[in-house]
VOGU-3710 file (C-alpha; in Angstrom, 3 decimals, decimal comma):
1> xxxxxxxxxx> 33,565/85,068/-6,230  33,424/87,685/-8,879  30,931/90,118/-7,485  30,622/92,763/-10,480  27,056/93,035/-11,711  26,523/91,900/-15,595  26,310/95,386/-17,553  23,574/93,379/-19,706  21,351/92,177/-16,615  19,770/94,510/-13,745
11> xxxxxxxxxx> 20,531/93,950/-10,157  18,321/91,666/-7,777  17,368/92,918/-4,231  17,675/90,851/-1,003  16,756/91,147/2,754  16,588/88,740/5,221  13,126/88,654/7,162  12,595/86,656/10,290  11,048/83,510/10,799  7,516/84,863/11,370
21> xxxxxxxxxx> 7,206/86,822/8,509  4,438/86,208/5,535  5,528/87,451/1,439  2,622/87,658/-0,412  3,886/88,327/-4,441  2,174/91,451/-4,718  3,568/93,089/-1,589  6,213/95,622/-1,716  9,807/94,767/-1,165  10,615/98,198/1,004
31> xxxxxxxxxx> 7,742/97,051/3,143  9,271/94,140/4,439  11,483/95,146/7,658  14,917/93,731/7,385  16,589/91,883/9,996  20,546/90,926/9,489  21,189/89,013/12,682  20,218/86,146/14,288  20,973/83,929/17,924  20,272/80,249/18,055
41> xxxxxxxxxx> 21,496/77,657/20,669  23,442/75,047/19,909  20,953/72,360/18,902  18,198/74,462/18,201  16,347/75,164/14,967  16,849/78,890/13,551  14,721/80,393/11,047  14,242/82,803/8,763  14,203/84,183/5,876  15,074/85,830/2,632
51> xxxxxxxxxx> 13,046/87,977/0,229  14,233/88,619/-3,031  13,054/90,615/-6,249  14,424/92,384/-9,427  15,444/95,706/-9,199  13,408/96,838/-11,970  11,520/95,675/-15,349  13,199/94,455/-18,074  11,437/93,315/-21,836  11,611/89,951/-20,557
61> xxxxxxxxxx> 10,224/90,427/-17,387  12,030/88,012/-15,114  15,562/86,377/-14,443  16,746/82,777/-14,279  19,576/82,968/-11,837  21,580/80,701/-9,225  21,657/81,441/-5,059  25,025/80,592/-3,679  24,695/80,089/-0,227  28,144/81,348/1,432
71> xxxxxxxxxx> 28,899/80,282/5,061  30,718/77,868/7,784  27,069/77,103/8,671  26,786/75,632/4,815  26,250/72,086/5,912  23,453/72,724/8,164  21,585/74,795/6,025  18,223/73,625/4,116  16,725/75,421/1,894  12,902/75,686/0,863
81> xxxxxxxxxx> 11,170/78,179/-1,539  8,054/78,983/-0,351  4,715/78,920/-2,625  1,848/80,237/-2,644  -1,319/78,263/-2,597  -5,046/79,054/-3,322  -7,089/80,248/-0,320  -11,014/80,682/-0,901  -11,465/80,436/2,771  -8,934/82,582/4,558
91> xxxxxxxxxx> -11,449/83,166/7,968  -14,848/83,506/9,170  -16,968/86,454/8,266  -17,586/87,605/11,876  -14,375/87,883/13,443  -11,162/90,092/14,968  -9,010/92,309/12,388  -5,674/90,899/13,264  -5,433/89,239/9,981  -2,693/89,519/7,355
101> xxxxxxxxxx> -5,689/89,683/4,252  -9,873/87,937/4,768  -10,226/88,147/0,936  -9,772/84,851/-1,191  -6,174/84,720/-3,236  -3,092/82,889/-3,178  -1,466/82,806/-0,095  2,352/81,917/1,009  2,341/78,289/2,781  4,431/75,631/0,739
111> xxxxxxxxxx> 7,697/74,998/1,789  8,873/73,217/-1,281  12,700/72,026/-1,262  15,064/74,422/-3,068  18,420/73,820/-4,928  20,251/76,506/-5,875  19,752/76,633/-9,409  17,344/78,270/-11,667  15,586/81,071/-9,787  13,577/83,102/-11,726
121> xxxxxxxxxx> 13,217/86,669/-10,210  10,465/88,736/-11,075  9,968/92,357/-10,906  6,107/92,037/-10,019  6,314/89,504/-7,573  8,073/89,411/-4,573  9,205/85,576/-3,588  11,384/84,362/-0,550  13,180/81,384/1,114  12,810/79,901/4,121
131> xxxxxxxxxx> 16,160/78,836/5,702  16,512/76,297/8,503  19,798/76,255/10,638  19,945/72,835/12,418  22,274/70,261/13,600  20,906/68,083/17,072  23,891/67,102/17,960  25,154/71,050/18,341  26,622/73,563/16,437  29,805/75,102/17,758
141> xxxxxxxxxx> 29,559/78,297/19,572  30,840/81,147/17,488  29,396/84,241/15,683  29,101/82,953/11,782  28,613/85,042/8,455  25,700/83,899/6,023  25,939/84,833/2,548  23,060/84,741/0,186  24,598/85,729/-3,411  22,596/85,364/-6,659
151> xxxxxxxxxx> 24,403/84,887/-10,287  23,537/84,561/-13,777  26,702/83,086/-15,846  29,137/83,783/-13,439  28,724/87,386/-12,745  26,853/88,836/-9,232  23,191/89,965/-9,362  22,863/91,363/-5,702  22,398/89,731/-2,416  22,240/89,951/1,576
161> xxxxxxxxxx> 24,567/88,731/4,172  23,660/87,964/8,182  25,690/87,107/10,860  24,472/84,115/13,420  25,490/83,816/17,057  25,149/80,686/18,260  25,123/80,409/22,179  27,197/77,479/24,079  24,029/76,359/25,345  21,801/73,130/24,375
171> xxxxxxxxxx> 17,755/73,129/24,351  16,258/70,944/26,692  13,817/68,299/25,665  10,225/68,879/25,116  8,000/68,537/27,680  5,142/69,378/26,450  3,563/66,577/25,245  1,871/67,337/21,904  -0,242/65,672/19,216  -2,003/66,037/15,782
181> xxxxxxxxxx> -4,078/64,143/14,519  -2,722/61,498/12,595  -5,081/60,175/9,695  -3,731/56,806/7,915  -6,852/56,658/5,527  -6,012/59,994/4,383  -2,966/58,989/3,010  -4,429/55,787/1,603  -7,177/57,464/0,020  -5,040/60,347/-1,244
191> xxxxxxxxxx> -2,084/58,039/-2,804  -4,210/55,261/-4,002  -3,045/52,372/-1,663  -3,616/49,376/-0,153  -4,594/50,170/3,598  -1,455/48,822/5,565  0,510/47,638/2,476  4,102/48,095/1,988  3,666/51,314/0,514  1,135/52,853/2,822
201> xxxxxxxxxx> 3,388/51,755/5,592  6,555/53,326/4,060  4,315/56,645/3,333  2,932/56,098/6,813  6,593/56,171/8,086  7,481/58,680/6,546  4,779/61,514/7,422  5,418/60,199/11,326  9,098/61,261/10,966  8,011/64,810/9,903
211> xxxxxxxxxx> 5,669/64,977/12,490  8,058/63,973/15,085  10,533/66,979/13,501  7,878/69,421/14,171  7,400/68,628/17,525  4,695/65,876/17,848  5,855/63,078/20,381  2,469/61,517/20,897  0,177/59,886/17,931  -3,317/59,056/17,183
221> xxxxxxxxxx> -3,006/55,558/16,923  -6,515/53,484/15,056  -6,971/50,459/17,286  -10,234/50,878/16,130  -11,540/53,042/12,781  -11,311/56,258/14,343  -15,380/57,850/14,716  -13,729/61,613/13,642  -15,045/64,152/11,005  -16,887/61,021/9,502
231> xxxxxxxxxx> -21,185/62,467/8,635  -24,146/60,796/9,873  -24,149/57,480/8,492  -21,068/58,025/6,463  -18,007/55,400/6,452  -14,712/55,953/6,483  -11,789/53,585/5,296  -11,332/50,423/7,914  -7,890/51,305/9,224  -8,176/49,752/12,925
241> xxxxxxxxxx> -4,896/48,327/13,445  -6,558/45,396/15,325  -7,904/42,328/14,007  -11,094/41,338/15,254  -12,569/37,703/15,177  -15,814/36,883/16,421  -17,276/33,252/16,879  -20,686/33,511/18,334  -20,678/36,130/21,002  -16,680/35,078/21,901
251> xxxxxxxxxx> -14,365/37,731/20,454  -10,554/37,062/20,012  -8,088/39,820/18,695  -4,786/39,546/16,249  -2,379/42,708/16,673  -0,028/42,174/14,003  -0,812/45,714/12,864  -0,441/47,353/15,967  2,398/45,748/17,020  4,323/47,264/13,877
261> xxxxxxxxxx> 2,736/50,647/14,079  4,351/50,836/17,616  7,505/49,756/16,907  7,286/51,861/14,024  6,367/54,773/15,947  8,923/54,348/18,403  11,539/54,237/16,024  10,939/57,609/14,165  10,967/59,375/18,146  6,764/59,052/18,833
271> xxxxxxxxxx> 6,782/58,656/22,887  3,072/58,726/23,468  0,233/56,690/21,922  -3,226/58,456/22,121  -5,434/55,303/21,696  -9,037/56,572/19,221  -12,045/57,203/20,745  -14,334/54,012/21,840  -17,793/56,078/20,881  -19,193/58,826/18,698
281> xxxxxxxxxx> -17,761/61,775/18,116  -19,599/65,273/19,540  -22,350/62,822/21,147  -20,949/59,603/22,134  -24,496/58,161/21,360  -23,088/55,508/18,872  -20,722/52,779/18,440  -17,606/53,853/15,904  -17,159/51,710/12,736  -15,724/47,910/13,792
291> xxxxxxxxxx> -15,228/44,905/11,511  -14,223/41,317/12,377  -14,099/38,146/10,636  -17,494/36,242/11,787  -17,018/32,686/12,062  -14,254/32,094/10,268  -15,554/34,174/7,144  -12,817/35,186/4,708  -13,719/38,590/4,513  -14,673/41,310/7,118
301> xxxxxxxxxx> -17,579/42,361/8,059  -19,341/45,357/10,037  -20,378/44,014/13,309  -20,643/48,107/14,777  -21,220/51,432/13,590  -23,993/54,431/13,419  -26,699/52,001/13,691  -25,420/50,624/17,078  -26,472/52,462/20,329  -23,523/52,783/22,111
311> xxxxxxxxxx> -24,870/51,349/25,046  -26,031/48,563/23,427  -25,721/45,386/25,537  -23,886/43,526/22,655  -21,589/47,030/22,152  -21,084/46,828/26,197  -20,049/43,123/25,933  -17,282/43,920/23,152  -15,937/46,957/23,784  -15,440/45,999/27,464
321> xxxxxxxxxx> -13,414/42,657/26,278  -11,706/44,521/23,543  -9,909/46,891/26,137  -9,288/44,495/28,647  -7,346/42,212/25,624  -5,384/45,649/24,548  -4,267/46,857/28,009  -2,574/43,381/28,327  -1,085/43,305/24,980  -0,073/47,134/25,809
331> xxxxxxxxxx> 1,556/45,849/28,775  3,650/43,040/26,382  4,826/45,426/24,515  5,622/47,902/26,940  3,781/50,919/26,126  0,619/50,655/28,173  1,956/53,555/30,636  3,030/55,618/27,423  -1,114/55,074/26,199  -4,213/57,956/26,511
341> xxxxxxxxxx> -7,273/56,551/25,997  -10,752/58,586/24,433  -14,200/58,389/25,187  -15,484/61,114/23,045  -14,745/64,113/20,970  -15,847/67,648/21,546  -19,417/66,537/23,837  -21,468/69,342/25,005  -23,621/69,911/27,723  -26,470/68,817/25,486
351> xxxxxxxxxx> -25,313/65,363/25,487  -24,088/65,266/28,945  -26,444/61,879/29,363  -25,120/59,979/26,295  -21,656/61,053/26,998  -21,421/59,851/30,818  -23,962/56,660/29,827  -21,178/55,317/26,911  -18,507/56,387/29,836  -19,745/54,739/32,752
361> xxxxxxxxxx> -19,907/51,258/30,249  -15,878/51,566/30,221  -14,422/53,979/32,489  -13,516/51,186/35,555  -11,115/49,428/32,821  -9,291/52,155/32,977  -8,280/52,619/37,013  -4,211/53,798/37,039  -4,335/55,279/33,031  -5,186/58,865/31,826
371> xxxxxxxxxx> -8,381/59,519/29,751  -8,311/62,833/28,361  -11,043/64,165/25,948  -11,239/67,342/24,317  -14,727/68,942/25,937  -14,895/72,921/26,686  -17,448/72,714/29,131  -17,043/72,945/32,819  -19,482/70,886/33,997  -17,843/67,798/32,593
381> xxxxxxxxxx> -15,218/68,283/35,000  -17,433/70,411/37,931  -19,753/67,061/38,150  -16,535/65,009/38,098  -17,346/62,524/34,918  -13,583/63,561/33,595  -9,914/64,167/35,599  -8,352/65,323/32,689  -9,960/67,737/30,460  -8,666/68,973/27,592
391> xxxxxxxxxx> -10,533/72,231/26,740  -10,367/74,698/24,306  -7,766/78,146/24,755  -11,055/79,642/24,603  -12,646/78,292/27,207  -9,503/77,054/29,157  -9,247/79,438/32,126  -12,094/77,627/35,134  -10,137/74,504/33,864  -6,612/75,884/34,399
401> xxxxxxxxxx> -7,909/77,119/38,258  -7,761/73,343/39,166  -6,049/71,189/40,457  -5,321/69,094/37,289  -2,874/66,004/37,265  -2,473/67,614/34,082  -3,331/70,527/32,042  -3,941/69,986/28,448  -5,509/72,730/26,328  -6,600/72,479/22,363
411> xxxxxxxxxx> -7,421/74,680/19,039  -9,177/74,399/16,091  -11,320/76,098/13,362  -13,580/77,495/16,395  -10,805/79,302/17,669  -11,003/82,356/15,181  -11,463/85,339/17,362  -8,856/87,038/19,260  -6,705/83,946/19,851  -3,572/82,302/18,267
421> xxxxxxxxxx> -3,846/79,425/15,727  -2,190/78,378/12,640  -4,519/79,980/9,570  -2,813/81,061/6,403  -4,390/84,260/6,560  -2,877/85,265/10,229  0,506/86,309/10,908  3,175/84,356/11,859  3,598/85,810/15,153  0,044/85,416/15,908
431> xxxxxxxxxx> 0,716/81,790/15,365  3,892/81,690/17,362  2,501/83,169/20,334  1,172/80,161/21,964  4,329/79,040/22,601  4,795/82,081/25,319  1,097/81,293/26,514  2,098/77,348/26,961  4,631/78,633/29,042  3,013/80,672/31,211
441> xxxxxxxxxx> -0,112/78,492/31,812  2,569/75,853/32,287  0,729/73,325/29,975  1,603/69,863/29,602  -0,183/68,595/26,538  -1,786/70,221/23,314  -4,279/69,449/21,113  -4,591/69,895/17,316  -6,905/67,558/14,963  -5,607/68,334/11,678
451> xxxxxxxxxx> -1,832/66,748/11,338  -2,682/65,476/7,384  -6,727/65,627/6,847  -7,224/65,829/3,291  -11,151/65,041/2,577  -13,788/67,191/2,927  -16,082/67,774/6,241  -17,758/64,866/7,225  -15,276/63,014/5,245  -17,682/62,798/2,021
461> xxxxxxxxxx> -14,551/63,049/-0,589  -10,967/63,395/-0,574  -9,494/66,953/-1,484  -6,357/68,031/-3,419  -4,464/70,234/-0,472  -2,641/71,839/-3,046  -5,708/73,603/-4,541  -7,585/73,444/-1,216  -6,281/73,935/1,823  -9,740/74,705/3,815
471> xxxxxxxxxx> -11,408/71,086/3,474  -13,804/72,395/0,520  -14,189/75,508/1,872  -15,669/74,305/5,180  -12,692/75,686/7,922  -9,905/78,290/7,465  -7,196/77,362/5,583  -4,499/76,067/7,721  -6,983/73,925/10,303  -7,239/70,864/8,077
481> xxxxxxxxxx> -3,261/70,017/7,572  0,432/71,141/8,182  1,830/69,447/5,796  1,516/68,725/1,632  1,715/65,281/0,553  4,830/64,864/-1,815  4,192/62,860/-5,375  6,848/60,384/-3,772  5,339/59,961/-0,418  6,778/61,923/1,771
491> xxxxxxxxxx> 5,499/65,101/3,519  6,226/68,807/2,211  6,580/71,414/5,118  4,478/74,314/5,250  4,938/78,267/6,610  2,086/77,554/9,101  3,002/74,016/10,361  7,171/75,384/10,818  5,690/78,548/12,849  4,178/76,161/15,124
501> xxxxxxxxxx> 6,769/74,267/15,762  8,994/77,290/16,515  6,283/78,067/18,836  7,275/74,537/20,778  10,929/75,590/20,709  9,870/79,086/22,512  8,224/77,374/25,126  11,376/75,030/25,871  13,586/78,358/25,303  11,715/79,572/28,266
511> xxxxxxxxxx> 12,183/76,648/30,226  15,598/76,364/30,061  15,090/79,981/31,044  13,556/78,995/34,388  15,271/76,363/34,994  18,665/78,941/35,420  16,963/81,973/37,011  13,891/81,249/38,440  10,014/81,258/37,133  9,766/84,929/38,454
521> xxxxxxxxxx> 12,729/86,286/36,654  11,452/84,086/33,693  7,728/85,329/33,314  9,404/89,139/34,258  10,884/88,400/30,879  7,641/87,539/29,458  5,790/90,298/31,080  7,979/92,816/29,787  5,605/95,197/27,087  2,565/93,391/27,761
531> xxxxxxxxxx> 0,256/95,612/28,967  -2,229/94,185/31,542  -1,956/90,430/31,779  -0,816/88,027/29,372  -3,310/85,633/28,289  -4,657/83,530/25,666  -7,314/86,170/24,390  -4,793/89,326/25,285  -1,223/89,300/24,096  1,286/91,886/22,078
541> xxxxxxxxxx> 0,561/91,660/18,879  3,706/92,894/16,799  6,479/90,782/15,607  8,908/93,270/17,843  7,280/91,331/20,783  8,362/87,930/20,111  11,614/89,314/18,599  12,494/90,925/21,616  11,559/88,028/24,114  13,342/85,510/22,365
551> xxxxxxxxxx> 16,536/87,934/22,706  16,600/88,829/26,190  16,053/85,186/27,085  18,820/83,963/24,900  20,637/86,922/26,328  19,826/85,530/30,319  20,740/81,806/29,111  24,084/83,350/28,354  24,690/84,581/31,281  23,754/82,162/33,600
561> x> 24,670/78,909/31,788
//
């Protein structure tokens, strides 16, 4: 390479940042701290990456230059440039201060694939890559140079260079299991398909892949139209996957549909199916949305919805031969132990009557299978109406004092104040945290709603998530999706959705951690600069933190595999 600088053409500066960092364009460059070296394992997923900006102004403001990419490592390298996107809703007035910005502007998020050519570089605006270092079946151990060079014509603009260790060690699987909510009408509604056509199954197929690469091995699956986010007497798209037939009061059920979404599912790495609530969400006072073809009609028809009380006799009657039919055909296909069934979503104590009414209707069908519901508040479980709670990180700890077959904990927009979650507007590390706090609650599922939501609350419209990322302005930007829907149909990462899933790959860092030295040694470790205890609502808040702890456990890992 010919690394003299063009006498016509200023220089371009270059740092590498970690993986937890946030470049908004009108931040400084000296005010990002630089980090040149990295550790991965063999098969995990490293991160990081690279800011870049002109040295200083020229007339015409910007140059159009090429990143050469320099390295062993070349082959396992993918490259996004990451975007900023609007953000009118970046948190809630009354909240904490550990936010990157609460004012309304464009915000870094999209993780849109980069070649090498045609950079511009700016003088005013600071821009950076995100770099992903990944191979499953293993990367050989060795210490590896990365060289990020950028030309114009040939001659050398500037650059950076890291080094990257990578440790003769392999990541366990994930435990944890983990979903987000999967929305198949979103995607219909958003790229103007038939519901289950070719295309909507392709696009379908192709958002589940991502989802699995991020982490998510369990899925909402529609057996029914899922009763979520919909308003009072609204309707969303009919995407139950089953076919219902009614002839008088007999019902009989066709699961073409289902049958393909599992082995579907299956096939892109999904493990778990979390089978959609059977009642209303926040109340459970009403039936969800269910069509059928009524004596032999061409066409379907609602037969349930808001107007039906949920513990309607004629409700009762169906729903209880409707999951009788699906556990069997479950069992067929060989899933029904892989299934988590709903009741309903988010109840409170002030419908405590509907919510164990619509229960009691179903709850002996389901004798040797988890139900698991998200609900925060203690009684639910204190009064014994639910085994397996999933409540909020806010509101976790009386669960997490049990004796839970197992302990599932959720966030979403509520979740503002003190805690970790995935808004644009927080830091990365703030984000990543909850992969240390999984650990050391030693949590076995988690909770998220918003995998690919793109209308508004209650569902009224659909939304363009590249304009609005906050569900017209009704949650923080981040809560509603993790990932952009491409023009071709597949799914565009994003900042916050790829520092969650490094979360998931500190928690099975930490594991493997354990499983060499002990839990003790592990959480000592963890421990180590936290002052007081660690817990959801108190944590270290500096990037240094997580920096650290991911060294000294890699460190430990090499010594003791």
């Amino acid at each position: 390479m010919n690394n003299t600088v063009c006498p016509d053409i200023k220089a371009v500066l270059a740092k590498a940042l970690p993986s937890c960092e946030k470049c908004f364009s009108d931040e400084k460059f000296d005010s990002k701290k630089e980090k040149n070296s990295f550790r991965m394992l063999k098969n995990q997923r490293l991160a990081f990456q690279v800011a870049y900006i002109k040295k200083t102004p020229e007339l015409d403001g910007e140059i159009a230059a090429e990143l050469v990419i320099d390295s062993p490592l070349k082959d396992y390298i993918t490259l996004y440039s990451i975007e900023e996107v609007p953000n009118y809703k970046p948190c809630y007035d009354e909240t904490d201060d550990d936010y990157l910005r609460k004012t309304s502007g464009l915000y870094p998020d999209l993780l849109m694939p980069a070649s090498p050519r045609f950079h511009r570089i700016f003088s005013s605006r600071l821009r950076a890559f995100y770099v992903l270092i990944e191979n499953a079946d293993g990367i050989a151990p060795g210490t590896y140079p990365v060289a990020f060079e950028f030309y114009k014509d040939g001659d050398f603009l500037g650059g950076t260079e890291v080094t990257v260790e990578v440790v003769n060690a392999m990541l366990p699987k994930q435990k944890l299991i983990y979903t987000n909510w999967f929305h198949n009408d979103c995607l219909a509604t958003y790229y103007d398909c038939d519901i289950y056509g070719e295309r909507h199954w392709q696009i379908i197929e192709n958002f589940v892949r991502e989802a699995v690469s991020e982490g998510m091995n369990m899925i909402l699956t529609p057996v029914l139209t899922p009763p979520l986010d919909t308003g009072k007497g609204w309707q969303r798209p009919d995407v139950g996957l089953v076919d219902i037939y009614k002839n008088g009061d007999e019902y009989t059920f066709e699961y073409t549909n289902l049958d393909r979404w599992v082995q579907m599912c299956e096939r892109c790495g999904i493990e778990y199916f979390e089978i959609s609530h059977l009642f209303s969400q926040w109340s459970a006072a009403n039936a969800p949305k269910v069509t059928a073809y009524v004596d032999g009609a061409k066409d379907k028809t609602e037969i349930f919805g808001w107007t039906t009380d949920a513990v309607s006799p004629e409700y009762t009657a169906f729903i209880r031969a409707f999951i009788k039919n699906l556990i069997e055909h479950l069992k067929t296909l060989g899933v029904d132990k892989k299934c988590f069934f709903h009741i309903s979503d988010e109840p409170n104590t002030a419908v405590y009557d509907s919510y164990c009414a619509s229960k009691n209707r179903v709850i002996d069908l389901f004798e040797g299978y988890p139900v698991i519901d998200a609900l925060s508040d203690f009684e639910f479980y204190e009064k014994g109406q639910i085994a397996m709670p999933i409540p909020a990180i806010t509101a976790a700890y009386p669960f997490l004092e049990q004796d839970l077959p197992m302990r599932w904990v959720y966030y979403c927009c509520a979740q503002h104040d003190k805690v970790s979650n995935r808004f644009l507007s927080m830091p990365g590390r703030r984000t990543e945290i909850i992969g240390v706090q999984l650990y050391k609650y030693a949590i076995d599922g988690f909770l998220q709603w918003g995998y690919n939501f793109y209308y508004s609350a209650s569902s009224w419209h659909i939304v363009n998530p590249f304009v609005d990322v906050s569900g017209d302005n009704w949650v923080p930007a981040g809560d509603t999706f993790v990932v952009y829907p491409a023009p071709n149909g597949t799914a565009y990462r994003s900042l916050h959705g790829m520092q969650f899933a490094e979360a998931l790959q500190d928690q099975r860092l930490l594991e493997l951690c354990e499983s060499l030295v002990g839990r003790d040694a592990t959480m000592a470790l963890v421990n180590d600069g936290v002052e007081g205890e660690m817990t959801f609502h108190d944590y270290p808040r500096t990037d240094e933190y997580l920096l650290t702890l991911k060294d000294r456990v890699i460190d430990t890992i090499k010594e003791n595999i």
